[in-house]
C-alpha positions as CSV (number, residue, x, y, z in Angstrom):
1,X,-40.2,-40.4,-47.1
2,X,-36.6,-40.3,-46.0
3,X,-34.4,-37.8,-46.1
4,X,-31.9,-37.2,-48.7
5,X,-29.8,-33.7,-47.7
6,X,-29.8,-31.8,-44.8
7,X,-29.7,-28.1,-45.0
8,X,-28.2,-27.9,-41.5
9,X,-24.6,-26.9,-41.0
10,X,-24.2,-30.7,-39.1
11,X,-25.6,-34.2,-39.9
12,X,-28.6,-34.6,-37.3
13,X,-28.3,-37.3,-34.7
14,X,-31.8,-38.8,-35.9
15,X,-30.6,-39.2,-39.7
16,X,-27.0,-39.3,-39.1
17,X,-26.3,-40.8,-42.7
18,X,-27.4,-37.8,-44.4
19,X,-25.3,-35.8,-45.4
20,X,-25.3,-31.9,-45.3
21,X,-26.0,-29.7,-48.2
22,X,-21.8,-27.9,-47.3
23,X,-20.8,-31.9,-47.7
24,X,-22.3,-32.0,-51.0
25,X,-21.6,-28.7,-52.5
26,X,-19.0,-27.4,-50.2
27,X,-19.0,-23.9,-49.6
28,X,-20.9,-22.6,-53.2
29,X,-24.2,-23.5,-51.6
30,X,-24.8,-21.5,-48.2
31,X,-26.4,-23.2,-45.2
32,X,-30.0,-21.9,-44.7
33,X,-31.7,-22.0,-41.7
34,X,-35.3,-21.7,-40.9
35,X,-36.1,-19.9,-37.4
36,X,-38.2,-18.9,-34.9
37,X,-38.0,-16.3,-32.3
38,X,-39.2,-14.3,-29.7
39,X,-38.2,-10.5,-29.9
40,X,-38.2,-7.9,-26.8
41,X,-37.6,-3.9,-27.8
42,X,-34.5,-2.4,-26.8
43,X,-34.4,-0.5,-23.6
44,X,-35.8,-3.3,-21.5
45,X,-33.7,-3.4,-18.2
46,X,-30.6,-6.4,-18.4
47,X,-32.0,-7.9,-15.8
48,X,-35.6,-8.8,-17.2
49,X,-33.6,-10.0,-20.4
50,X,-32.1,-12.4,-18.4
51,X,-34.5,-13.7,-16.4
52,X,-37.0,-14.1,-19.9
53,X,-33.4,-15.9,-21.2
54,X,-33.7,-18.2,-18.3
55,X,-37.9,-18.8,-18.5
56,X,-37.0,-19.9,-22.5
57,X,-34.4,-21.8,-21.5
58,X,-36.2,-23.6,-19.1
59,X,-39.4,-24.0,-21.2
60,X,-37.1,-25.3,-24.1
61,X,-35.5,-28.5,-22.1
62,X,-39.2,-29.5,-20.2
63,X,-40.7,-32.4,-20.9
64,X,-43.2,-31.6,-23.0
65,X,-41.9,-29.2,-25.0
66,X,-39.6,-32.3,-26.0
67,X,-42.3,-34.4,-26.7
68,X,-44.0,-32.0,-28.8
69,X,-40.4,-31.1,-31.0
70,X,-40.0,-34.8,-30.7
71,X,-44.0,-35.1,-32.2
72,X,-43.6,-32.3,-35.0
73,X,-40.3,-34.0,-36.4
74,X,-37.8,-30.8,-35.1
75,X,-34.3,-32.9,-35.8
76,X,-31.9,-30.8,-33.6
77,X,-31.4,-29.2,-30.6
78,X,-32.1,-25.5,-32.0
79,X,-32.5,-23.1,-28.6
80,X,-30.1,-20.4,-28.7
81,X,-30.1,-18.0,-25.6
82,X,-30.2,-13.9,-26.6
83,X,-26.2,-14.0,-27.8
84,X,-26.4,-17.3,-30.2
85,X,-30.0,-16.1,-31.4
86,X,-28.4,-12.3,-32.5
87,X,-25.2,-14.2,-34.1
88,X,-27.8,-16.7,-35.9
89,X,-29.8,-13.7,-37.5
90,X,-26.6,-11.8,-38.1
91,X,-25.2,-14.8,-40.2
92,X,-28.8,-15.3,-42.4
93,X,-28.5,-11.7,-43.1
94,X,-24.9,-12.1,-44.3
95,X,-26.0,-15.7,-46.2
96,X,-29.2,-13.5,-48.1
97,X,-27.4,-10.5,-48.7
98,X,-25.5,-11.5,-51.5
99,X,-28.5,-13.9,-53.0
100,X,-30.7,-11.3,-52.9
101,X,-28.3,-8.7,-54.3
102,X,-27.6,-10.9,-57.5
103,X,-32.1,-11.9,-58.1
104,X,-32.1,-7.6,-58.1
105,X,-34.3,-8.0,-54.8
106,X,-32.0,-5.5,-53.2
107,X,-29.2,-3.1,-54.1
């Protein structure tokens, strides 16, 4: 299979002649991203955030983890740290909003 649009806000570095779906359709067709993410309640003292911030971070550039985004086809450098994750979820809510609005999935 190869790929034929990317759904990504930029052209990954693996399939650099694809083009993105904003490319194609421009702005009429919002980017949609697919996420994970790990979750911690509020309260938890600043200083545990950060250091769980730094044990991600660290997980995410190892070796193997890599290797294993490398093995499961995972086309771009995705890791956000607790800022770019809330600004991520924050834009997907704005992107859905509307959609869902206009199906009637929402009011």
């Amino acid at each position: 299979m190869k790929p034929i649009l990317s759904f990504s806000d930029t052209r990954s570095k693996e399939f650099p002649d694809v083009p993105t779906v904003k490319e194609v359709a421009g702005d009429s067709f919002p980017v949609i991203y697919r996420f994970r993410a790990f979750y911690i309640k509020e309260g938890v003292p600043a200083d545990r955030v950060k250091y769980l911030e730094w044990a991600f971070g660290e997980a995410w550039k190892s070796e193997s983890f890599q290797t294993f985004l490398s093995d499961k086809s995972v086309l771009d450098d995705s890791y956000r740290n607790v800022e770019g994750g809330l600004k991520l979820i924050q834009t997907m809510i704005d992107v859905y909003t509307p959609i869902y609005k206009k199906l009637g999935f929402i009011k």
